[in-house]
N, C-alpha and C positions, 0 to 999 in steps of 0.2 A: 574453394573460394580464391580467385585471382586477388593481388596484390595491388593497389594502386600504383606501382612503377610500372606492373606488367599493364594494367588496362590505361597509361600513359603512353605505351609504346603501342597498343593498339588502335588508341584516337591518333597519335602522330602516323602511323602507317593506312588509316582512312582520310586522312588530311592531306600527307604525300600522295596519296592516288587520287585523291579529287584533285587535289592542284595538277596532276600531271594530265587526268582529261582533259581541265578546264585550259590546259597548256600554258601553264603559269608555275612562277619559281615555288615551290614550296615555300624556301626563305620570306616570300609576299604576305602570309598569313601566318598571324599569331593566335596560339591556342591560350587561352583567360579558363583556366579552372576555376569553376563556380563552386567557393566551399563553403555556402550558406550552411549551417546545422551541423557542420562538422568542426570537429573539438579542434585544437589549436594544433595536439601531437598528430593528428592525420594531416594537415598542413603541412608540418616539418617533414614529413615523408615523402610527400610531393615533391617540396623544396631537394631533399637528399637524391629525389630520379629525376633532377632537373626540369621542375618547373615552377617559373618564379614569377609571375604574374596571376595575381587569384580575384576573385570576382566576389563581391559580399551583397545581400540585397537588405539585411537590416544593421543600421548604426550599431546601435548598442552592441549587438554581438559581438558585431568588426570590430570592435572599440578594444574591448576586451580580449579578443584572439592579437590584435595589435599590441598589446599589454603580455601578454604572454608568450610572443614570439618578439620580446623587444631587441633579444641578439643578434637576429635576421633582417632587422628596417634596411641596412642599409641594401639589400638583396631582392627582398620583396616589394611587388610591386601591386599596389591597393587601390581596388576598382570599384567605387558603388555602381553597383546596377539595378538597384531597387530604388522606390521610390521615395522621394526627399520632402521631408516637412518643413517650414519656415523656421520652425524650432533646433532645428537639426543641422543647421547651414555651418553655423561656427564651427564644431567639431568636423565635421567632413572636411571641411579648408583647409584645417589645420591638420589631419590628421590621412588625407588619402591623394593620391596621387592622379589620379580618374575619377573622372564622373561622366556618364552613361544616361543619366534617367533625368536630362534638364528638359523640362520641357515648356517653362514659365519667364519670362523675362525677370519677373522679381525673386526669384532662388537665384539665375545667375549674375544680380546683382547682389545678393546678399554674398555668395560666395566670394565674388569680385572684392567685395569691403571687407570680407574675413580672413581672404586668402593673408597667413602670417608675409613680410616683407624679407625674408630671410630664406621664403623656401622659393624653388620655383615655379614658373606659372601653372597653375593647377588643369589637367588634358580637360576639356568638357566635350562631351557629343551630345546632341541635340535627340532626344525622345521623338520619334514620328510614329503616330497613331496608321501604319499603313492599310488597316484593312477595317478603318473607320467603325471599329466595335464601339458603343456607349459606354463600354462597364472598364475597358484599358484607357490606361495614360497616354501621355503623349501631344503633341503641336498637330493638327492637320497638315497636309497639303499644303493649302493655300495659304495658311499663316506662318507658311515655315520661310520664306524668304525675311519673313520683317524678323522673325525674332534670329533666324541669324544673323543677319544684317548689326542688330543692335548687340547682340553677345561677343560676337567679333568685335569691337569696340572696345569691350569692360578692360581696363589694369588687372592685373594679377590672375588674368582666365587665360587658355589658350586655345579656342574654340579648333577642334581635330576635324568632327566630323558627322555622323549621324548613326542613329542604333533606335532596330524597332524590334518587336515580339511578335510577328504575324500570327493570326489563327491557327492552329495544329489544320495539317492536309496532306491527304493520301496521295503518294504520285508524285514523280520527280517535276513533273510538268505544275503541276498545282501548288509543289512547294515553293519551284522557283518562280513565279508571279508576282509575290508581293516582295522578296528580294529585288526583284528587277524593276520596282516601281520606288525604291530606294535608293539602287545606284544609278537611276534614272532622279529623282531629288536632289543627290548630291551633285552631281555631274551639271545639273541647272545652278546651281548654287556656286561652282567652280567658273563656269561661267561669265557668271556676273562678277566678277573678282575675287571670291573667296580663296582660300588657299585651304583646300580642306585634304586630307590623305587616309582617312581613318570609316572604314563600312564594320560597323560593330554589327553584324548579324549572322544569324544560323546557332543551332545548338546542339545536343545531341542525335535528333531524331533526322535534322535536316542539315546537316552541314555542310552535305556533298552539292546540295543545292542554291546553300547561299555561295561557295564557292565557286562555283561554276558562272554566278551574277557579280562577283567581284569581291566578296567579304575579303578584308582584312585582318579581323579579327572575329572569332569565333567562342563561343561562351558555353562552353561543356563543363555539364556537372555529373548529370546520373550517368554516363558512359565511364567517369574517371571514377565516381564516389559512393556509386551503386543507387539506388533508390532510398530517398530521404523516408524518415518516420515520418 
């Protein structure tokens, strides 16, 4: 059984080769370890093979693993990527660094009025539903101009950029499509005066492909943390 430092240095050396297809710095894209379901001392492990940026998709948990790695805060850097309740606004504000899964006008203004006055601006990326499934989250297409329009606006948010979860699909050709209808999204969005730097897409299976479409950052879990129970 490999070690998660060793299967860190194995997503960064499939990362360094897609960036170097894609003929882009490696330094361009950051890898977000997805440590949903994993206990807090496999987190410190991560942190100890140099990786300090982690990705959570339920509150409570995060909450708690933040609670338990409180000697690490000022190193660690705390990413919702799951989805956000109206009930759940305060705590996130106050407690993570990113947010990934806005996809509501009224979450990013709840966050906006929760974000504490003492920290600073809290990352948001906008949720895009790219391959228009009923049953996933996310802004369409065509409502995504107004609600970043208005997000960009809020005090205490810093609207980055955009992050979708495309359909699983076989084939470099088939994965990179709905990537490239993303940073085709944001690129309309820049545009029009946004100031936006941040493509949250790709994960384990497809990362070579949201890279090769521009991802920034990248959200790997089962490659780093093996397959969840």
């Amino acid at each position: 059984m490999t070690s998660i430092a060793e299967n860190l240095q194995r997503v960064r050396a499939r990362l360094a080769s897609a960036c170097n297809d894609a003929g882009r710095d490696a330094a361009s894209v950051q890898l977000l370890a997805v440590s949903k379901t994993c206990p807090a001392d496999v987190v410190r492990q991560a942190h100890a093979a140099g990786q300090n940026a982690f990705g959570e998709n339920y509150v409570q948990e995060a909450l708690d693993k933040l609670a338990e790695l409180a000697d690490l805060r000022g190193r660690l850097e705390w990413h919702l990527i799951g989805p956000l309740q109206s009930n759940k606004t305060r705590v996130v504000a106050e407690s993570f660094d990113w947010v990934h899964s806005v996809d509501r006008l009224k979450i990013a203004e709840r966050l906006s009025a929760q974000r504490p006055a003492g920290l600073p601006a809290l990352n948001i990326c906008l949720q895009v539903n790219v391959s228009g499934e009923a049953s996933k989250s996310g802004v369409t297409l065509e409502a995504l101009p107004e609600l970043a329009t208005a997000v960009a606006c809020l005090p205490g948010l810093r609207l980055r950029g955009l992050m979708a979860i495309p359909e699983p699909a076989d084939g470099l050709a088939a994965q990179r499509a709905p990537h490239r209808t993303l940073a085709q999204a944001m690129a309309g969005l820049c545009a029009q005066g946004l100031a936006l730097d941040t493509l949250s897409m790709g994960m384990s299976a497809d990362l070579e492909a949201a890279v090769l479409e521009g991802a920034t950052l990248v959200r790997v879990g089962t490659a780093i943390f093996g397959t969840r129970a």
